[in-house]
C-alpha positions in Angstrom: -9.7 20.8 -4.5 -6.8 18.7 -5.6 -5.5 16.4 -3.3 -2.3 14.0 -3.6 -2.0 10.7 -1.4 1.4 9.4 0.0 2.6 6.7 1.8 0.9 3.8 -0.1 1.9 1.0 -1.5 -0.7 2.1 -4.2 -4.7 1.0 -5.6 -6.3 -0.8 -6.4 -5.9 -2.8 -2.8 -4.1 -6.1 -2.9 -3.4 -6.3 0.9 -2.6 -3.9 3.6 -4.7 -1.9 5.2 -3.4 1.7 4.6 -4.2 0.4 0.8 -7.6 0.0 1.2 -8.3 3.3 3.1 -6.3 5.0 0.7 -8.3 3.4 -2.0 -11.8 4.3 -0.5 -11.2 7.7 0.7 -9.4 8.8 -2.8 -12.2 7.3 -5.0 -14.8 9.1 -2.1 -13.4 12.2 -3.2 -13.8 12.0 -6.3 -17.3 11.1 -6.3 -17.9 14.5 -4.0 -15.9 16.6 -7.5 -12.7 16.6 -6.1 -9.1 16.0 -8.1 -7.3 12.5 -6.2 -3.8 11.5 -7.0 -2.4 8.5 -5.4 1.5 7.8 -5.5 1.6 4.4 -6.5 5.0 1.7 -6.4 5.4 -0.9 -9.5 5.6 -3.8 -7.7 2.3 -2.9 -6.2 0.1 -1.5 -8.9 0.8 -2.5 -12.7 2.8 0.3 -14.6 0.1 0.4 -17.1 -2.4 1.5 -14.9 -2.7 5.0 -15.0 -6.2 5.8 -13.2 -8.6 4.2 -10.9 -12.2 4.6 -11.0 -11.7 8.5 -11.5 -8.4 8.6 -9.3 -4.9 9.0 -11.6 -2.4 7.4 -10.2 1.4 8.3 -10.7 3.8 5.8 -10.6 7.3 7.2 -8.7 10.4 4.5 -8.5 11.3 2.9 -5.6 14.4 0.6 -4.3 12.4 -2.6 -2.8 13.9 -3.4 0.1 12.6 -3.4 4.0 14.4 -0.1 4.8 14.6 1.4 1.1 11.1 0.9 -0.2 9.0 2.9 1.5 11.2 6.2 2.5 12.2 6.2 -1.5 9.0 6.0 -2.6 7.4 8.7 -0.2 10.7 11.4 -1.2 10.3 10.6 -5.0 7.1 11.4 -4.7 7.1 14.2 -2.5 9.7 15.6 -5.0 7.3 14.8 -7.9 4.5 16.6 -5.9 6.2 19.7 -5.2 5.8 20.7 -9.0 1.8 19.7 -9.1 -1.1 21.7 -9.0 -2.2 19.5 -5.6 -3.6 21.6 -2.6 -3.3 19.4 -0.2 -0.6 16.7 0.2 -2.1 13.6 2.5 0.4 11.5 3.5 -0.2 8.1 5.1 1.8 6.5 7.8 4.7 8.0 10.3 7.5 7.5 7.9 6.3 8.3 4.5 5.4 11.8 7.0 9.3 12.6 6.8 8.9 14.3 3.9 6.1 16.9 5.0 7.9 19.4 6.1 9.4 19.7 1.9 5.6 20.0 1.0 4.7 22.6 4.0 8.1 24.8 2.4 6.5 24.4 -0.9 3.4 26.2 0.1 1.2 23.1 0.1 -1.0 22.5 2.8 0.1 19.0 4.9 -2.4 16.7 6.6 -0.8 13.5 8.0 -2.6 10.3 8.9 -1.4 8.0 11.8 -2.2 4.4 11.3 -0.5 2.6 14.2 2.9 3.4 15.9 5.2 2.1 13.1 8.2 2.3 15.2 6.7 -0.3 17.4 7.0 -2.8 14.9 9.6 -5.7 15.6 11.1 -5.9 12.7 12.6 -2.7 12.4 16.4 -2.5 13.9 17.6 -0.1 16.7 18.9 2.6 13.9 15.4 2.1 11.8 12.8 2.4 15.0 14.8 5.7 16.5 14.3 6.7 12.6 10.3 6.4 12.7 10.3 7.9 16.2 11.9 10.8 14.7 9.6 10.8 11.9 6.6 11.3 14.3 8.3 14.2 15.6 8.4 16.0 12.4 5.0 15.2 11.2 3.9 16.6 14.8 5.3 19.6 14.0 5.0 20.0 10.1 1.9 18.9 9.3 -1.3 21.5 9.2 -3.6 18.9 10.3 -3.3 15.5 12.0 -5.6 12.7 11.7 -5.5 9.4 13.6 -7.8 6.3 12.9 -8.6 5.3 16.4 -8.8 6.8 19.7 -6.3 5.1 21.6 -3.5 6.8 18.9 -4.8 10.0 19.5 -3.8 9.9 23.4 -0.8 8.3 22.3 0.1 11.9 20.4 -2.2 14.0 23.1 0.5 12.2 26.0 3.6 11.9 23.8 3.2 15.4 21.8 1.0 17.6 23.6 -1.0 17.8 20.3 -4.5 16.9 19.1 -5.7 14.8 16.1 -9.0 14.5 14.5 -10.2 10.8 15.3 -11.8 9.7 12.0 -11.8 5.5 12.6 -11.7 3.3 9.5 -14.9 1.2 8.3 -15.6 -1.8 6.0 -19.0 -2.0 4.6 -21.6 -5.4 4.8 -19.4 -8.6 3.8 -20.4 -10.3 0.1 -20.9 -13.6 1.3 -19.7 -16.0 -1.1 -19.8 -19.6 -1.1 -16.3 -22.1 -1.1 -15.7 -22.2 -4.7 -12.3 -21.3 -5.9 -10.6 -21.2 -2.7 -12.0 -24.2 -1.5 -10.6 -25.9 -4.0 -7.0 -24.3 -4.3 -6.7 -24.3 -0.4 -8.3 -27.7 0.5 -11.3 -25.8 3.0 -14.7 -26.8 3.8 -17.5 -24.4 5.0 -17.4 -24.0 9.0 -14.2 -25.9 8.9 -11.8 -23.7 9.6 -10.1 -21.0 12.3 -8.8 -18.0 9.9 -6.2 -15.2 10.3 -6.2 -12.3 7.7 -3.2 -10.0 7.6 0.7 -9.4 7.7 2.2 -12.5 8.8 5.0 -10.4 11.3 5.7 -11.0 15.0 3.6 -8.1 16.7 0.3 -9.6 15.2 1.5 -12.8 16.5 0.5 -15.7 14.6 2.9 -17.8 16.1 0.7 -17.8 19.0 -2.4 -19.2 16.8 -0.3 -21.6 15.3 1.0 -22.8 18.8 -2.5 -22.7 20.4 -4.1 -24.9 17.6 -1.6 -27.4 17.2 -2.0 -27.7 21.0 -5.9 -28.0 20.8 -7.1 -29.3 17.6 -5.7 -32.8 17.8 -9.2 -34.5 19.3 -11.2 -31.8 16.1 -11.4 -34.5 13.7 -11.1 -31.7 10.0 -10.7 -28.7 11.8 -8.0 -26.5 9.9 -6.5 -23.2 10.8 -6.2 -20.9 7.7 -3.1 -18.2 8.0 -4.1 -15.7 4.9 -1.3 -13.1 4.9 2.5 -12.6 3.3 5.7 -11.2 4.3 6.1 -7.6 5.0 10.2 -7.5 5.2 9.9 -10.3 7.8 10.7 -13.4 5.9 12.7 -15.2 8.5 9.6 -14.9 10.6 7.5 -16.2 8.1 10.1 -19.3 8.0 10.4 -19.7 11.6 5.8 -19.7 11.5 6.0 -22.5 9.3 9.0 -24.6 11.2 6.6 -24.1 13.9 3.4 -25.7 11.7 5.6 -28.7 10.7 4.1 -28.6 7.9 1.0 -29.9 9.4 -1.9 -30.5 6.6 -4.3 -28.7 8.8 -2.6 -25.9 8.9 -2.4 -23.6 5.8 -0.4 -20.7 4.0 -2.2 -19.2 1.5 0.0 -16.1 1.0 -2.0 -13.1 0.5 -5.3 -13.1 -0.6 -7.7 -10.4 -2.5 -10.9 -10.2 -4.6 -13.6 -13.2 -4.7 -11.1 -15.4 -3.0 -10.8 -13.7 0.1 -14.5 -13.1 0.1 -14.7 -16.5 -0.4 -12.4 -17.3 3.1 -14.0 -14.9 5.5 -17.8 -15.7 4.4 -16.8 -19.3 4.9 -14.5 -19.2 8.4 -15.8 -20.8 11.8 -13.5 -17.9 14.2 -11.3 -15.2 13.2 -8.6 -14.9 15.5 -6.2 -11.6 15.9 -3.2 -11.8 18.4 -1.7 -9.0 17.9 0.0 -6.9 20.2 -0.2 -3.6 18.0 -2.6 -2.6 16.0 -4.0 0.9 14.7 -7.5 0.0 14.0 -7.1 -3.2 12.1 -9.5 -3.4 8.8 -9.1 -6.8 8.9 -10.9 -7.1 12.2 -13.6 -5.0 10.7 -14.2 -6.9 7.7 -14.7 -10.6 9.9 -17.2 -8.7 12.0 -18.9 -7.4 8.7 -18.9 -10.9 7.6 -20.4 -12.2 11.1 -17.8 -13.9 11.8 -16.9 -14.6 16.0 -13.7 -12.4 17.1 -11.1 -13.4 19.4 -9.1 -10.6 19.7 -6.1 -9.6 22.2 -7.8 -6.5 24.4 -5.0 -3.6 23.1 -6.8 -0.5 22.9 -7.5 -0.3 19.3 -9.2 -3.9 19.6 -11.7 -2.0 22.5 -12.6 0.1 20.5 -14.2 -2.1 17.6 -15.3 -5.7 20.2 -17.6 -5.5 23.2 -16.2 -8.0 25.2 -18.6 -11.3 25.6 -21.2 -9.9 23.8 -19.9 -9.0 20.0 -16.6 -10.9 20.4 -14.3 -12.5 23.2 -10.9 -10.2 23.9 -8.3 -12.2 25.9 -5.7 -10.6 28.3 -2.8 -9.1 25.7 0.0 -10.3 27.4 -1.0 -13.5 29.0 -0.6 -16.4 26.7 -2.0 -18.7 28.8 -5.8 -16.6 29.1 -5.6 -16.3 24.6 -4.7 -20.3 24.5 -7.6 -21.1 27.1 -10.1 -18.7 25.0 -9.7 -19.9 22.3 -9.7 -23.4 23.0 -13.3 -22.7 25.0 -14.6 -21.2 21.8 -13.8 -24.0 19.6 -15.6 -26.0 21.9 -19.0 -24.0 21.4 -19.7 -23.1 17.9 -23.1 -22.2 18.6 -21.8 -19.3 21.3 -19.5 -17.9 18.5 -22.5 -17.8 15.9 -23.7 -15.8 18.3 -21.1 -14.0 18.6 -20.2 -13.5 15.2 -24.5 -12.4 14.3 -24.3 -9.9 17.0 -20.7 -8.6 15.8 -22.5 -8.2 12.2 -25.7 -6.2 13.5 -23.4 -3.5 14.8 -20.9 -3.3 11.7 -24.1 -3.1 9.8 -24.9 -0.2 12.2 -22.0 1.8 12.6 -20.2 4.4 10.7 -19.0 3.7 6.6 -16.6 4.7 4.0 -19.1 7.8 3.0 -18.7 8.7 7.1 -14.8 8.9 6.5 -14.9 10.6 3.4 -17.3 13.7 5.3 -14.8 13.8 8.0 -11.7 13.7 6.3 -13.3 16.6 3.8 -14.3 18.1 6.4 -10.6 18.3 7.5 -9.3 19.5 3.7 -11.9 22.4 4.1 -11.1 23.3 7.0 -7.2 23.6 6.0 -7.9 25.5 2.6 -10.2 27.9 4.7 -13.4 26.8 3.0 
């Protein structure tokens, strides 16, 4: 079985979490004997890397821009595909799923995976989100399979569609706890010292609400510092406006994104992890701090239900109500020794629950069953 990956930005991850599913499920594959090809970008993965721990990876242009970069990438490669020897074409994300109805035509079998409801994002104009709605039409009705990585997406497409997806949820396997050693220095962080936020700094995860809350509640935490590890995704006048808002506070720190030891280094090391957002699919980021046993607060959207047990694994705070997020999180800053709790209890069921291996049976489970094996 050969089977070719669209839609991200490419592998090894960097950031983003389509990235590191891609990244796990492709290299899963292989280790079960199949053929993985991953459509990579050149800004993302260095042109002179042509395979990753058994997967090849194929490096189709692109036109870097917000709009441009990833509907260019995903036709290119599409194009590219159509002349391959791939089975199965698995593309990843609404938009990139355009394109599947030009591998369905082909003869290729389609399977599309929904990661969150793209054309709810804010930064996408009028014009651009009636483009990604459309795009979730198509792959509704081109693709042979759908998948969807939580459960609250797959009533979204059961309500909006009248269609079924296979549910197959991401994982993050057990933290490797590192001590502050690199980071620490670059970033200025102590051990326990500081509140930390891991992901895309754009409006609808809302970090502008952290940064608000904290500046409002930190003053009388002598050292406390509030760590905002994340970069741009086509939203850099957001990214301005988030750090007119910090007023370039000292306790408050950018550290653009962040991969490898280094970010192992930040979760091991974090007091709370903290994630606003308003959309999510079923955030990997999320995962990861509970795998580290780290305390969540968490807004209480759908996908976020689906990974935190309210009060007993993590605290979830009332999505729209600002007010009930900035009065949580203040209330767990004042009791370190509930969210250490917290955090060990979040760990003992990440430590329990399903893995990459998990993802990779289901997801070959959906190949088979689309190449009638």
């Amino acid at each position: 079985m050969k089977v070719a990956f669209i839609g991200a930005k490419g592998i090894p991850p960097r950031f983003g979490g389509i990235e590191v599913h891609v990244d796990e499920l492709s290299r899963g594959l292989v280790r079960r004997g199949a053929e993985a090809v991953v459509y990579v970008r050149d800004w993302y993965t260095p042109r002179r890397l042509k395979s990753h721990r058994g997967v090849r990876l194929v490096h189709a242009p692109t036109v870097r821009t917000k709009h441009l970069d990833a509907a260019v990438h995903s036709f290119l490669a599409t194009v590219h595909c159509l002349f391959t020897r791939a089975d199965i074409v698995h593309y990843h994300g609404i938009g990139p799923a355009i394109f599947s109805p030009l591998a369905r035509v082909a003869g290729k079998r389609a399977a599309v995976t929904v990661h969150r409801l793209d054309w709810a994002a804010d930064k996408w104009s009028p014009p651009a989100r009636a483009m990604l709605k459309l795009a979730e039409r198509v792959a509704v009705l081109a693709a042979h399979r759908l998948i969807v990585v939580s459960a609250d997406l797959a009533g979204h497409l059961r309500l909006r569609h009248g269609v079924e997806a296979s549910v197959i949820p991401n994982a993050v396997p057990r933290g490797t706890i590192r001590p502050l050693a690199g980071a620490g220095r670059r970033f200025g962080l102590e051990a326990g010292g500081y509140v930390l936020f891991l992901g895309r700094l754009v409006p609808e995860k809302r970090p502008d609400w952290l940064v608000r809350a904290f500046l409002e509640s930190a003053a009388r935490r002598e050292g406390l510092r509030l760590v905002l590890a994340g970069g741009a995704s086509g939203t850099e006048d957001y990214v301005r406006k988030l750090k007119d808002l910090a007023k370039d506070d000292p306790r408050i720190v950018f550290t653009d994104n962040v991969s490898g030891e280094e970010k192992e280094e930040i979760f091991s090391n974090a007091l709370l992890f903290v994630l606003p957002s308003r959309l999510e699919g079923h955030p990997i980021a999320l995962l990861e701090a509970r795998g580290y046993g780290l305390g969540c607060l968490a807004s209480d959207i759908g996908p976020h239900r689906e990974v935190v047990r309210d009060g007993r694994d993590g605290v979830l705070f009332r999505a729209s109500d600002y007010g009930d997020f900035a009065a949580k999180l203040e209330a767990l800053l004042d009791d370190p020794v509930r969210v250490r709790e917290l955090g060990r209890r979040a760990a003992e069921a990440a430590a329990s629950g399903p893995g990459w291996e998990d993802v990779v049976s289901g997801t070959l489970a959906v190949y088979r069953s689309l190449c009638g094996v």
